[in-house]
C-alpha positions, -999 to 999 in steps of 0.1 A, spaced: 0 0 0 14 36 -10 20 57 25 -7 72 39 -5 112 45 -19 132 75 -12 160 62 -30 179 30 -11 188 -3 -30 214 -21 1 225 -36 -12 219 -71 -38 246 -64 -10 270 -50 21 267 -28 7 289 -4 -10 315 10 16 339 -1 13 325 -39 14 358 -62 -12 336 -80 -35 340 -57 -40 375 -64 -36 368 -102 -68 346 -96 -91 370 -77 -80 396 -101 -91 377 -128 -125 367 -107 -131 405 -102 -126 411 -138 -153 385 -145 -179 399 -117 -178 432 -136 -188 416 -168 -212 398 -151 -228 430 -137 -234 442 -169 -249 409 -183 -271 409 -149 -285 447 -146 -310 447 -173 -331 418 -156 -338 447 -131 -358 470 -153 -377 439 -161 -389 427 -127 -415 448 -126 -429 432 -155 -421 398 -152 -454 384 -144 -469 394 -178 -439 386 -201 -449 373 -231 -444 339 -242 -428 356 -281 -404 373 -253 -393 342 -236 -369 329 -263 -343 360 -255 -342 362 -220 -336 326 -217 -308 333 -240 -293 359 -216 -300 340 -186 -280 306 -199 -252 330 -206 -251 344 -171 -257 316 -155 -226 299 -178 -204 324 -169 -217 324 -131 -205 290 -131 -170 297 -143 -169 324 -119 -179 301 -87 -154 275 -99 -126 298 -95 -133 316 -68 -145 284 -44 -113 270 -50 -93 301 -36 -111 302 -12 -108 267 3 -72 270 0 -77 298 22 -102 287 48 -80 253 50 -52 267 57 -69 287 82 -77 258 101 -42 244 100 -35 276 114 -52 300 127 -27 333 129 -15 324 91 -13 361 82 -17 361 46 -48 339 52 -62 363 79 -55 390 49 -72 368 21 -106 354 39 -124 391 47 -114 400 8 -126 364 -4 -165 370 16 -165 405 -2 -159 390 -37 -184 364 -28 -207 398 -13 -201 411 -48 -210 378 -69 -245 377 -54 -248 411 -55 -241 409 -91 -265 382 -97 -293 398 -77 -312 410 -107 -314 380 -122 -321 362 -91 -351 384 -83 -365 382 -118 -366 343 -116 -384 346 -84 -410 372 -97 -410 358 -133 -446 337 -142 -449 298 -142 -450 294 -180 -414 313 -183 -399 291 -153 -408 257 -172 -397 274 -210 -365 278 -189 -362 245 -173 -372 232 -203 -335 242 -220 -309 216 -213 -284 235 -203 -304 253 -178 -321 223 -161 -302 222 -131 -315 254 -119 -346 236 -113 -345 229 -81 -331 262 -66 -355 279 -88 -384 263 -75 -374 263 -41 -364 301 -43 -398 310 -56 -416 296 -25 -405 322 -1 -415 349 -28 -431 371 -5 -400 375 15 -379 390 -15 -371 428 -14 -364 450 -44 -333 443 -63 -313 469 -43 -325 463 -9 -311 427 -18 -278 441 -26 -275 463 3 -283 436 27 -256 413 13 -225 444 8 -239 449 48 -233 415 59 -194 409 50 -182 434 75 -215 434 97 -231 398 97 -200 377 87 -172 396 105 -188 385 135 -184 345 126 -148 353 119 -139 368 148 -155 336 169 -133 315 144 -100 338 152 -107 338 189 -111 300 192 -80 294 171 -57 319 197 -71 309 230 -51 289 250 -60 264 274 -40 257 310 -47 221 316 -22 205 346 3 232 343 5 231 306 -8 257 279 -20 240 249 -46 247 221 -83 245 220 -80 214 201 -58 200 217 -76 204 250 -112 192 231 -87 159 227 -85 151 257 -123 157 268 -116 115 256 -88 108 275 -88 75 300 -76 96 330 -107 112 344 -88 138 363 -72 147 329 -104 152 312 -120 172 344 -85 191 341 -92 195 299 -126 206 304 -125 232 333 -96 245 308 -113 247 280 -143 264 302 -121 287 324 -102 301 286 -137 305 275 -147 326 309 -124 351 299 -136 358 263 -174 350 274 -181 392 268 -172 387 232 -190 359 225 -219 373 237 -216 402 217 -208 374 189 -239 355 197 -261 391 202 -247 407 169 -254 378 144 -291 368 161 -300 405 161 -288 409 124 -312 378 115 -337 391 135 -336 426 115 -335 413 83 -365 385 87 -383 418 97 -375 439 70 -383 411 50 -419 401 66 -438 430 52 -463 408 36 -460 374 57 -441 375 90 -418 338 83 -413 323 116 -373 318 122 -376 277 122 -398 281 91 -369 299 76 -344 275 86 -367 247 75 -363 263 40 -324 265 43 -325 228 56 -351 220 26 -373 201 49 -409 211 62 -419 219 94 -437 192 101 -411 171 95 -389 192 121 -417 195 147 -425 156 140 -385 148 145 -383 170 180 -415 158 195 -408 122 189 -371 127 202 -383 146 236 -408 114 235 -381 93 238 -350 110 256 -352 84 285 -332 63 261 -301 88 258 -305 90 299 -302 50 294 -275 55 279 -256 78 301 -268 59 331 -248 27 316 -219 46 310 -219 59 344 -227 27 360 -194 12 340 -168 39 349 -182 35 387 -197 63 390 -228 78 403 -233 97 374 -218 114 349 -205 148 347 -198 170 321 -163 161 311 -175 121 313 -199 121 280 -167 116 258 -145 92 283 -137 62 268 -148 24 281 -134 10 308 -101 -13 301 -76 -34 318 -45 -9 314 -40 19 295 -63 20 259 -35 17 233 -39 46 209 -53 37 174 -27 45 143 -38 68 116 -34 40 92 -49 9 113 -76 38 115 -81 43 77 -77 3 71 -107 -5 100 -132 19 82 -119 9 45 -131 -27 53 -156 -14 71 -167 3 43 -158 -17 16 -188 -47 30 -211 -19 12 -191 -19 -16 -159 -21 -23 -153 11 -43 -160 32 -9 -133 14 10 -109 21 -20 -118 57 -15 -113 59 18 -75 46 12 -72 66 -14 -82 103 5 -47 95 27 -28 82 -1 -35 115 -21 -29 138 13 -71 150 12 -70 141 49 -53 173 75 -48 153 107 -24 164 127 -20 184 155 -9 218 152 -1 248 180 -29 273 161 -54 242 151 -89 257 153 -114 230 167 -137 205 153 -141 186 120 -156 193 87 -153 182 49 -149 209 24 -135 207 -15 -122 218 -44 -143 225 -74 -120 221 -102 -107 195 -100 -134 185 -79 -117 169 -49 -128 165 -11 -105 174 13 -113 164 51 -98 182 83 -101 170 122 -72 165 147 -59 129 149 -45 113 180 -55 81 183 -88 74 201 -117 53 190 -135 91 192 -110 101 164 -115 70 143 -155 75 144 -149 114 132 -125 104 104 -155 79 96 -178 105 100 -161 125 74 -152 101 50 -189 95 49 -192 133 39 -160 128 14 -177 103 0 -210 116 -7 -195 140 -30 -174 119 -46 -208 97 -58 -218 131 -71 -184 141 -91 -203 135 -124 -233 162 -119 -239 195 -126 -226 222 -99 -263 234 -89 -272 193 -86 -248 187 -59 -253 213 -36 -274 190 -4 -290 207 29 -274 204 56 -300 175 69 -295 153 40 -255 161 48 -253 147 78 -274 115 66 -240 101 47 -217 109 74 -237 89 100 -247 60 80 -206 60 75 -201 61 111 -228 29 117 -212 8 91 -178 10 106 -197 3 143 -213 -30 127 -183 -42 117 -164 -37 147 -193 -54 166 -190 -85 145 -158 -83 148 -150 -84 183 -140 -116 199 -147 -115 235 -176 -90 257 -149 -69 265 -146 -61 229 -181 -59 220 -185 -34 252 -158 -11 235 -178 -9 201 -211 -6 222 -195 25 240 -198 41 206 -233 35 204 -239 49 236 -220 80 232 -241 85 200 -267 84 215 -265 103 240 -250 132 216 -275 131 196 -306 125 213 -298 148 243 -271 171 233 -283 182 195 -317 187 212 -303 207 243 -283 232 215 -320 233 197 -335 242 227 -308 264 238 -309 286 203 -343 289 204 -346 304 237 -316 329 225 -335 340 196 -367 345 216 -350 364 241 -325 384 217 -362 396 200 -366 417 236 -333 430 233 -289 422 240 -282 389 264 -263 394 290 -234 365 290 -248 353 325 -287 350 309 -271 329 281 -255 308 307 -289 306 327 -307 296 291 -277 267 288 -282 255 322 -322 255 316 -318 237 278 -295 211 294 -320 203 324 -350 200 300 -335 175 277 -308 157 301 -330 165 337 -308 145 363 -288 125 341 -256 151 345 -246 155 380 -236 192 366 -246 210 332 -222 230 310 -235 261 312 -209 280 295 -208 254 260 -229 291 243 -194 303 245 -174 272 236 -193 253 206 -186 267 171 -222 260 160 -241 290 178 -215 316 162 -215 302 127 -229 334 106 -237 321 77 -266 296 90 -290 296 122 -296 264 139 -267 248 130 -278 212 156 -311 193 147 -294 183 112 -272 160 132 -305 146 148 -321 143 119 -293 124 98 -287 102 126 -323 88 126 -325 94 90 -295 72 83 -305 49 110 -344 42 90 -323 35 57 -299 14 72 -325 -13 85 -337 -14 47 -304 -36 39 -322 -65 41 -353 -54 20 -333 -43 -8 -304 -72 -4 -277 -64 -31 -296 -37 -45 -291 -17 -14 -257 -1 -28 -273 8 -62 -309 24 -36 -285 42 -14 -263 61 -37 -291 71 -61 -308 85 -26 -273 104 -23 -271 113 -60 -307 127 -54 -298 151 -21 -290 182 -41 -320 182 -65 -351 173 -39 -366 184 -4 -358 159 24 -392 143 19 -395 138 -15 -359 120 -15 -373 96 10 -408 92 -6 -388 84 -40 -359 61 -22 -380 45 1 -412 52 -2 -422 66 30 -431 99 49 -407 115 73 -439 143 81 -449 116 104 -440 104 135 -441 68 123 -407 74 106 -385 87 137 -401 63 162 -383 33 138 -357 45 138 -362 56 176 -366 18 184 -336 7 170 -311 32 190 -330 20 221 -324 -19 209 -291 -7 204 -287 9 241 -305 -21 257 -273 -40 240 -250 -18 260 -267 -21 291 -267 -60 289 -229 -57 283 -222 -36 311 -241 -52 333 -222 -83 323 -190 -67 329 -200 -55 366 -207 -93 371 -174 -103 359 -160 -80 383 -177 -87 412 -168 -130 404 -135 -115 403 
């Protein structure tokens, strides 16, 4: 096998973030915006006739718009892959200076794209029915469809073309300087855990150490380094819920659009299908408490505390840390019983260095997968060191990586998912690899380790996702009477975490407003029931193996093929044939995490057995 890298080579993008062609590129991009502008301008003289074109009219405007939207393309191609050498470096490191130069500059190009394609964008939102199917109708124009359509169903919150643009040239420096200054803060602060200053990331690490008093130690660092920023994250959290707040306002002059209706539409789901997904969870939160209970019971504890919801299982020693390449070969073969194409992709990502994974003084937290748009290539980021916690995020990723490269033959506007139907790949990734180590494990003690995994899911997901749900919505509620105070967001977090987890946790986290990414990410509210959803999404299509047999593969990839051109429930009514607007749906998938937890507490209760023979 051809060595695996933990490190990414984008060097035949550019050598780095002090490349001169760099600036060639966006020079060339801004050069193409302008001509754009022109192309796009006249479309808004037309708006205000757009409902009564007629159909001897059609022929030329679609002409025009298939050259924008040609040249729109080019434009996007370009531009995204600056900027994910940008933002990737960025997470390498933080204080890279050039970066920290490049990325405000990058969001106002991308400011002056939509700006530039506002026109257009507000014509095809006011335009009549018969002109939207002439223009779907053209080949090269068809995979606007689905953006098209969905655009035109919140048409009453559209404001005139230069309203649009002023809202977007406000939100670079407004809106979106905000987000990067939460980003920039988390990638400088510095953590004192047992006499020793390390990184955020570093310090998230060990939240899954072995040695409890080193992850009590990791997260009253992480907390204490957050304490002392909390007045700017607060501002953070007030400045980019206020913005949204103003602008769904200014927008609501005909219909007032709820804020979960609005993220419903970013998330391309219905609100019954959220409110049906919640309600069902809350139904059945007694199984994530199950679940922590267990874990509790097995570390011999009373129960758990904050810095215990990532602590490994129990062993006989010290756990021996997991190599980066037994890593990638456990989820290849993992993989690879779905087919054996995705565990040749997983190998491949580290053999071509698409994987960033190790640890770095100015690493910024978390894990994500991004990519490159021409050539189109997935890149994946997290920070590696060795626990089964890191082996189920590089799954988790891979899953991502690879539900874009099942897409690498489509048009741009066809593989651009939601966020819900994201998260759907990346989970059903992380229960493959989980199945296998199950049926791979040789003794209880084993199949105990794997179960862990299951637990931890599921208390992360059906108690902590919800908990950040709740917590945003009472933020956005509150911000709507005016600012919040840092200790009233800490009294929300402490009230979100007691309605979800209730006296599970011998202690909530009430300052994880300040320390999770999600609440401060600008560009998208409610950035938490996605994971909820593609956990029991994924879960639901994963118990169809059997029903489909070897057809699965071919029924699951078209589903993924699918994500960027449909609403969550018309994927699943076309895939599968069912309707996640009812409550039907979640409970399934609801039963088999608790089948799943009563598995773990049978194992742990035959390890306290064991023990007490012993």
């Amino acid at each position: 096998m051809a060595q695996l890298l933990q490190t990414w080579d984008n060097t035949h993008f550019f050598q780095g973030t002090d490349d001169p062609r760099i600036a060639t590129e966006i020079d060339a991009v801004k050069s193409e915006i302008a001509s754009l502008v022109t192309g796009c301008e006249p479309f808004g003289d037309r708006i205000a006739t757009a409902e009564i074109l007629a159909p001897e009219q059609f022929a030329a405007l679609i002409a025009e718009i298939k050259a924008i939207h040609l040249q729109r393309n080019s434009i996007v191609e370009r531009l995204s892959n600056v900027h994910t050498f940008i933002s990737s470096t960025l997470s390498v490191n933080a204080k890279d200076p050039d970066a920290n130069i490049w990325l405000p500059t990058l969001q106002q190009i991308w400011a002056t794209l939509t700006q530039a394609m506002t026109p257009v964008d507000v014509f095809l939102v006011r335009v009549s029915d018969a002109f939207v199917t002439a223009l779907l109708a053209d080949p090269a124009l068809e995979e606007l469809s689905f953006s098209v359509i969905h655009s035109r169903r919140l048409k009453d919150q559209l404001l005139s073309v230069d309203e649009e643009k002023i809202i977007t040239g406000l939100a670079v420096t407004g809106l979106h300087g905000w987000g990067n200054l939460y980003d920039k803060l988390a990638g400088s602060l510095q953590c004192t855990i047992n006499g020793e200053s390390v990184g955020l990331a570093k310090a998230a690490n060990l939240l899954g150490s072995d040695q409890r008093t080193t992850r009590e130690a990791a997260w009253r660092g992480i907390n204490q380094a957050w304490s002392g920023s909390q007045e700017t994250v607060a501002m953070i959290l007030n400045a980019i819920n206020g913005w949204r707040l103003e602008e769904t306002q200014q927008r609501g002059r005909i219909r007032t659009l709820h804020y979960l209706d609005k993220s419903c539409h970013q998330s391309r789901i219905e609100r019954s299908t959220l409110d049906a997904l919640m309600d069902s969870t809350y139904r059945h939160r007694a199984v994530g408490q199950r679940a922590m209970q267990a874990m509790a019971k097995a570390l011999d504890l009373p129960k758990l505390a904050p810095w215990d919801v990532m602590a490994p299982p129990p062993v006989v020693g010290e756990a021996a840390a997991i190599s980066f390449e037994a890593a990638i070969d456990l989820i290849a073969q993992a993989f690879s019983r779905l087919t054996p194409a995705m565990g040749d992709f997983a190998v491949m990502m580290a053999q071509k260095g698409w994987i960033d994974a190790t640890p770095t003084p100015h690493r910024t937290t978390g894990a994500y997968c991004t990519k490159f748009a021409n050539p189109r290539e997935p890149r994946i980021f997290l920070t590696y060191e060795g626990t089964m916690g890191n082996v189920m995020t590089l799954a988790h990723e891979l899953g991502h990586a690879w539900h874009n490269w099942v897409m690498i033959d489509l048009p741009v506007m066809k593989t651009r998912y939601s966020m819900t139907l994201a998260e759907t790949a990346s989970i059903f990734a992380e229960t493959l690899v989980r199945e296998a180590l199950m049926q791979q494990a040789q003794d209880p003690a084993q199949q105990l380790e794997i179960a862990w995994q299951n637990a931890e899911s599921a208390v992360s997901l059906l108690l902590n996702i919800p908990a950040r749900f709740e917590f945003e919505t009472r933020l956005v509620e509150a911000r709507k009477t005016g600012f919040v105070i840092a200790d009233q967001l800490s009294a929300m977090m402490h009230d979100s975490w007691a309605y979800w987890f209730e006296e599970s946790l011998s202690e909530y986290d009430e300052m994880f407003w300040a320390s999770k990414l999600h609440f401060s990410i600008s560009q998208l509210g409610f950035y938490n029931y996605p994971y909820l959803f593609g956990y029991l999404f994924s879960l639901g299509i994963y118990a169809q193996r059997s029903k489909y047999g070897n057809q699965f593969n071919e029924v699951y990839t078209n589903l993924l093929r699918d994500t960027g051109s449909m609403t969550a429930e018309a994927v699943v009514q076309k895939h599968l044939g069912q309707d996640i607007r009812q409550s039907t749906f979640w409970e399934d998938s609801l039963k088999i995490v608790e089948q799943s937890i009563a598995q773990f507490e049978a194992l742990v209760e035959q390890r306290q057995r064991s023990l007490t023979l012993v």
